[in-house]
C-alpha positions, 0 to 999 in steps of 0.5 A: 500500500503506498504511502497516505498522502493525506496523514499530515491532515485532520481525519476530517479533511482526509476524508473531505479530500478523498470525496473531492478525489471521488468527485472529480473522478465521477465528473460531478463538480457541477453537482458538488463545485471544489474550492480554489483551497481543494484544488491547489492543495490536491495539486501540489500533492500531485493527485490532480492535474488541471486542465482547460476541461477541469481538473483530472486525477493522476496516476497518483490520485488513481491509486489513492481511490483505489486503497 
């Protein structure tokens, strides 16, 4: 199992972050819109990119979902 990249966090904001993860995974931000703060911080953890289209899990946050 790879290493957690949310330990550092609160429980609550692990578990805040992992939805967002699910979120952008299953296209549903119109639904449930991620703040700037989400984006930027999932960014620099690299677990998304961002793209013209909206952000995209990589490899990384794939394997994150998939623990």
């Amino acid at each position: 199992m790879a290493d957690n990249p949310f330990a550092e966090f609160s429980l609550e904001r692990a578990i805040g972050l992992r939805w967002t993860l699910r979120d952008i995974q299953a296209g549903r931000l119109k639904l449930s819109p991620v703040s700037d703060e989400d984006l930027q911080l999932l960014t620099e953890l690299g677990l998304i990119e961002l793209h013209d289209d909206g952000p995209v899990l990589t490899p990384a946050g794939a394997a994150v979902l998939s623990d």
